[in-house]
ROVOTOR-974619 format. One record per residue (C-alpha): residue number from 1; residue in one letter; x, y, z. Coordinates in pm, whole numbers. Last residue first. Layout:
NUM_A_X_Y_Z
...
//
This chain:
355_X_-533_1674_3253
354_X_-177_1825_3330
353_X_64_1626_3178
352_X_-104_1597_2814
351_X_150_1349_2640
350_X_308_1379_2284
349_X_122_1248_2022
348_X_297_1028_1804
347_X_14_793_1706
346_X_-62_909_1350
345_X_138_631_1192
344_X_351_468_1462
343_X_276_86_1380
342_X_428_185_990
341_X_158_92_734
340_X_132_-203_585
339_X_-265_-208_624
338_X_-316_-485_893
337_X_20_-320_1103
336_X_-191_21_1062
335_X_-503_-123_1192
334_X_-313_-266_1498
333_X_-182_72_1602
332_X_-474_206_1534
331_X_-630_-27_1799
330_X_-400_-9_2039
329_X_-467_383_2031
328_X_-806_314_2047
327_X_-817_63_2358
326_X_-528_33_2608
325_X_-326_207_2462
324_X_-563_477_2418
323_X_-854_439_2650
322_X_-617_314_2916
321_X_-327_542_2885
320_X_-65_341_3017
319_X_152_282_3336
318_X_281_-2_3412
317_X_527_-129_3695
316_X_712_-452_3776
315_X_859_-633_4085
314_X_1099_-899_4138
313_X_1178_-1123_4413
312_X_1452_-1384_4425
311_X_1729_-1192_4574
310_X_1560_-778_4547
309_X_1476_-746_4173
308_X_1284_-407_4058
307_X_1144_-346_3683
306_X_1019_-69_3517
305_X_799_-7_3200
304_X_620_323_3070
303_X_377_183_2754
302_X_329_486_2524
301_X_-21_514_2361
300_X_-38_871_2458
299_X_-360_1107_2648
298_X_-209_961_2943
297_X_164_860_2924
296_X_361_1056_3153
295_X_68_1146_3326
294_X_103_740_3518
293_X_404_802_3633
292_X_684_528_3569
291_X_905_331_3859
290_X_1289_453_3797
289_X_1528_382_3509
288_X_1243_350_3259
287_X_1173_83_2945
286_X_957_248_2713
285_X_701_57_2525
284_X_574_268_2168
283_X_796_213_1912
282_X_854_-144_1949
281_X_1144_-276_1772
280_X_1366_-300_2100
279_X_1101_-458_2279
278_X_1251_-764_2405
277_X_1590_-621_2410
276_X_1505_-346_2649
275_X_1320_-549_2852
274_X_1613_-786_2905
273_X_1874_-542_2945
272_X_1654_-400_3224
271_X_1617_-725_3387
270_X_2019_-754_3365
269_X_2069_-389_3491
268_X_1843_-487_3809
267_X_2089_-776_3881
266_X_1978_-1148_3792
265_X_1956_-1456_3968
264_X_1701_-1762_3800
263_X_1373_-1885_3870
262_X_1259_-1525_4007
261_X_953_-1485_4224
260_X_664_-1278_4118
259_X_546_-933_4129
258_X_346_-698_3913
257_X_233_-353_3960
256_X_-37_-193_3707
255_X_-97_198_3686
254_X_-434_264_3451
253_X_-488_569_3276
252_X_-776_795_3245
251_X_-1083_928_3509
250_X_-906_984_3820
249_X_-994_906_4175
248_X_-903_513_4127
247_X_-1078_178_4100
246_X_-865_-116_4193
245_X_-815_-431_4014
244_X_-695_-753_4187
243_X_-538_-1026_3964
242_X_-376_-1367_4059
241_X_-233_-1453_3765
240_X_-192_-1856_3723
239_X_65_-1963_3394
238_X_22_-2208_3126
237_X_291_-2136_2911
236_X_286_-2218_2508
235_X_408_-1836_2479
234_X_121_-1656_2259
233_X_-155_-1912_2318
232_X_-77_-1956_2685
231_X_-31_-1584_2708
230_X_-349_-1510_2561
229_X_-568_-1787_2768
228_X_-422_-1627_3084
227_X_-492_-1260_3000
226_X_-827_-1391_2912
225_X_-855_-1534_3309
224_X_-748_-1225_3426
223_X_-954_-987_3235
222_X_-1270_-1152_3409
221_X_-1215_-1021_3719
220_X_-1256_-1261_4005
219_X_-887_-1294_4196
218_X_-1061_-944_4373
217_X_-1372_-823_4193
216_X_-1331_-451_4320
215_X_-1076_-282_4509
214_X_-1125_34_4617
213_X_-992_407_4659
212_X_-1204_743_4664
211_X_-1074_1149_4598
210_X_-1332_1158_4379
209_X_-1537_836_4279
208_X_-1820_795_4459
207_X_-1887_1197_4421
206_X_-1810_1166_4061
205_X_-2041_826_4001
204_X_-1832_592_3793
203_X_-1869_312_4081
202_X_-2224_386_4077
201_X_-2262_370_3713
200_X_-2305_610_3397
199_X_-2284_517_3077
198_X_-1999_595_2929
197_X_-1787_351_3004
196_X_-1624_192_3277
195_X_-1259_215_3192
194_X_-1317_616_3167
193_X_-1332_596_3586
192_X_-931_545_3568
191_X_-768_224_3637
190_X_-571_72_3923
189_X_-395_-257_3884
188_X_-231_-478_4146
187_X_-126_-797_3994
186_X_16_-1117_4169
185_X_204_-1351_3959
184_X_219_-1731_3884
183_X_466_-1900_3649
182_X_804_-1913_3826
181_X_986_-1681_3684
180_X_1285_-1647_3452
179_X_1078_-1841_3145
178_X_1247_-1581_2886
177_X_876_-1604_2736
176_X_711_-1548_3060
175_X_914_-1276_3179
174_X_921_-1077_2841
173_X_521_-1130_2804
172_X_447_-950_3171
171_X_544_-621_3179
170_X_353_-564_2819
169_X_86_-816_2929
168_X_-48_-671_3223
167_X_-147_-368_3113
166_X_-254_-472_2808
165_X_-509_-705_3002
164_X_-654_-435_3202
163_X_-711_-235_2892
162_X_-867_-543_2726
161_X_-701_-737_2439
160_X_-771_-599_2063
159_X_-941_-827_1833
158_X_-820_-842_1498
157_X_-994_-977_1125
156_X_-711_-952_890
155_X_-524_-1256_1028
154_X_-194_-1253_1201
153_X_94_-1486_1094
152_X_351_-1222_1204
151_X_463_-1008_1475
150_X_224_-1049_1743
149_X_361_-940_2069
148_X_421_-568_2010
147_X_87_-527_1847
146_X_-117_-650_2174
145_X_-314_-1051_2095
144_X_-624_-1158_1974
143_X_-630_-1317_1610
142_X_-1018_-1303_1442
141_X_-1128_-1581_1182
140_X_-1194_-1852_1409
139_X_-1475_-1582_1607
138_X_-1653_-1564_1268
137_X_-1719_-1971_1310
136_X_-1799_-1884_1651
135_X_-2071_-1620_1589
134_X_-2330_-1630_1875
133_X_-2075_-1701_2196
132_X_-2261_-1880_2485
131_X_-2381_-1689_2767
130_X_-2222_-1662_3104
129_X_-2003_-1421_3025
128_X_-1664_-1573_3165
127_X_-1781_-1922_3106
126_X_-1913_-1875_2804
125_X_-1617_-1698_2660
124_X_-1411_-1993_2758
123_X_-1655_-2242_2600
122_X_-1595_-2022_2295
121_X_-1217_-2135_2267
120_X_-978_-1890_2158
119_X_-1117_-1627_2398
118_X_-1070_-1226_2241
117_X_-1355_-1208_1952
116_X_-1665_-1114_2203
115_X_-1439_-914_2440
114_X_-1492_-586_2279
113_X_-1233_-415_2106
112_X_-1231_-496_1754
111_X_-1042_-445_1442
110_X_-1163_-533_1105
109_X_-980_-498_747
108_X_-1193_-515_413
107_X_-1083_-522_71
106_X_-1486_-434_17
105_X_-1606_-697_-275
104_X_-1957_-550_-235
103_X_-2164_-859_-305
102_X_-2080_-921_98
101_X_-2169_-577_235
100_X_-2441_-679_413
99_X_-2344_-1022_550
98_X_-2006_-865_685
97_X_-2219_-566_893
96_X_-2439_-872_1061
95_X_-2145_-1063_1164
94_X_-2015_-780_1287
93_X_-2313_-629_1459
92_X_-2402_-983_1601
91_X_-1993_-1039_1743
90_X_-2048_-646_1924
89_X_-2327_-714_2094
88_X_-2212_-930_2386
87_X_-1881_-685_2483
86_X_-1992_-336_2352
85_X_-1976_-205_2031
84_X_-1653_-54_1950
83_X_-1587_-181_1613
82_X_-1305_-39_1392
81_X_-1360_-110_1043
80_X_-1063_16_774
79_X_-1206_-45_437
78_X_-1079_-52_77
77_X_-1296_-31_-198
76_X_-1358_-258_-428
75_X_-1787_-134_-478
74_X_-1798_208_-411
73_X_-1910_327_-63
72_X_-2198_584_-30
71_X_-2467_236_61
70_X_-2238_98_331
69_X_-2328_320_585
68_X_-2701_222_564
67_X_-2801_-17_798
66_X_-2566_71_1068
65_X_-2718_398_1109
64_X_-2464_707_1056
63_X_-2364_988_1312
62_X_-2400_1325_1204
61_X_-2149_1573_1062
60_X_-2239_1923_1049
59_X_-1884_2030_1165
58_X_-1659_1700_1230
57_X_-1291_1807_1360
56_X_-1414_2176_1512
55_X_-1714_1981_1664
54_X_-1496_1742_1822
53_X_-1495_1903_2187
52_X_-1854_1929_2192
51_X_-1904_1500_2162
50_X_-2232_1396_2158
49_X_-2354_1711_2008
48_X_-2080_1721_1774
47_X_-2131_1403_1638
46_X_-2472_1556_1528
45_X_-2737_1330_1555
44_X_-2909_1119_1246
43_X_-2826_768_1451
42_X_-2728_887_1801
41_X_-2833_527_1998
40_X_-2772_335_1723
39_X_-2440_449_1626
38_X_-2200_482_1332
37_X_-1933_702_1271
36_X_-1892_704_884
35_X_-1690_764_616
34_X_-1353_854_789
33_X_-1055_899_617
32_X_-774_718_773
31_X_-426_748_598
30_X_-277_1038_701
29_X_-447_985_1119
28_X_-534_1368_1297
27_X_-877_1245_1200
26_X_-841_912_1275
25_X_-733_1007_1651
24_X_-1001_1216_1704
23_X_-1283_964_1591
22_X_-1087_682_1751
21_X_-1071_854_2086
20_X_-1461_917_2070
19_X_-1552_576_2012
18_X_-1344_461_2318
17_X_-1535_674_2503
16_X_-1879_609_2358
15_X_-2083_703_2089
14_X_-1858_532_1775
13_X_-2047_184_1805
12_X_-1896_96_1448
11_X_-1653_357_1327
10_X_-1585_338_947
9_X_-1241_430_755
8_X_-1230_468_377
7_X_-861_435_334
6_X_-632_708_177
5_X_-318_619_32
4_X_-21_821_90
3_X_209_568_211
2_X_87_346_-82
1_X_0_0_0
//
């Protein structure tokens, strides 16, 4: 592909947060020309009255129904689809989206962040959401798996880990992989009130929220047994993460600490080494003398990295933007990888400290 090609880009369930991210984010993209931002909800509404501080980027644009999207496109063309339709719908709008354009010959490319397209096995799914998966033959068709870790041999249909789970994997991967730890670890993660959605809850609720700390789901969130099934498919290890998620007083980023015990003896420079060979190609994971900050990275899709050894203990931090690495950032990243395109293209915002 052309470095200068443009590629009809479409926005399934483009109303919420994540939604929002990729609409600004393809518009500052070269390649990405959005075609439509679809919605149920806002079908025929302005985008700007959904989202004020994108009117400047989409004046007089509304958002599109899914049935009818499809009809302005040529026949051939290609097609960037991001879907972020929540977890249980998304796999029916999909499926549903590829059976109506099918006599179109789109050169189509799909990536998804919901959960319906991230278990390998749909038993899995079903025992996470407790209902069974309504596509699987679609769901054979999707790989699920962070940029940095999949290099080749991916498919054109993508599904985009959770924000909890990139959090863990990036500081995680290298360890398992090397096989320098014994193969359980305890997580602490904290995540902004964003990671909820849109819709409001009572654990999203501002005065719940501000200035508030709490664990929630303890060794019960669902992110860590799909973080599990990932690594296992990714590394060939079958490895126990004991996982408990905290909600924080701020509404973006997420700050992840991981420890487990060391198999073999190494100095701090030697982890560091070791990080900074893994990901020595990737653009966006930073490896960090001292423990990251999390608003060194929100509003980004950089991955901050550090690692602490003390005899056979070590500890690792996180921090990421969760609705952007963690979510649309991730996901342009991926779409960019599925077009040719270099994994950086359009992502190299610099950070907004102060937010």
């Amino acid at each position: 592909m052309g470095k200068n090609m443009k590629i009809k880009t479409v926005i399934l369930g483009s109303s919420g947060y994540v939604g929002g991210e990729l609409l600004r984010l393809v518009n500052i993209h070269p390649n990405f020309e959005l075609v439509a931002a679809v919605s149920n909800s806002h079908q025929g509404n302005l985008i700007a009255s959904v989202f004020p501080h994108l009117s400047s980027l989409y004046e007089g644009e509304v958002f599109e129904s899914y049935s009818e999207w499809h009809k302005k496109i040529n026949k051939g063309s290609s097609i960037a689809i991001f879907s972020a339709a929540p977890h249980g719908t998304a796999a029916n709008i999909l499926a549903n989206t590829l059976a109506e354009i099918s006599g179109k010959k789109f050169d189509i490319r799909i990536v998804d962040v919901s959960a319906d397209f991230r278990f390998s096995n749909p038993s899995q799914y079903e025992k996470v959401y407790g209902t069974k998966h309504s596509h699987t033959k679609l769901l054979s068709h999707f790989t699920c798996g962070v940029p940095e870790h999949i290099k080749e041999n991916y498919s054109s249909f993508v599904s985009h880990p959770g924000c909890f789970s990139t959090s863990i994997l990036l500081p995680l991967m290298p360890l398992a992989l090397k096989g320098i730890v014994n193969n359980e670890y305890y997580i602490s993660a904290v995540t902004g009130s964003t990671g909820s959605g849109r819709s409001p809850k009572e654990g999203t609720h501002h005065p719940e929220r501000h200035s508030n700390l709490y664990a929630y789901k303890p060794l019960l969130h669902r992110h860590a047994s799909e973080t599990e099934d990932l690594i296992k498919r990714s590394s060939s290890r079958k490895v126990r993460i004991n996982f408990v998620p905290h909600s924080g007083p701020f509404a973006r980023g997420i700050y992840a600490t991981l420890q487990a015990k060391l198999k073999v003896k190494l100095s701090n420079k030697d982890i560091g080494l070791i990080y900074d060979d893994f990901y020595s190609d990737s653009e966006f994971v930073r490896y960090k003398e001292d423990p990251p900050r999390l608003k060194d990275v929100v509003t980004t899709n950089y991955c901050d990295l550090n690692a602490i050894i003390d005899g056979n203990q070590i500890v690792v931090t996180c921090a990421i933007d969760n609705l952007i690495k963690g979510a649309a950032g991730g996901s342009i990243q991926w779409m960019n990888k599925l077009w040719d395109l270099n994994d950086s293209t359009g992502l190299l915002s610099a950070a907004t400290p102060w937010v």
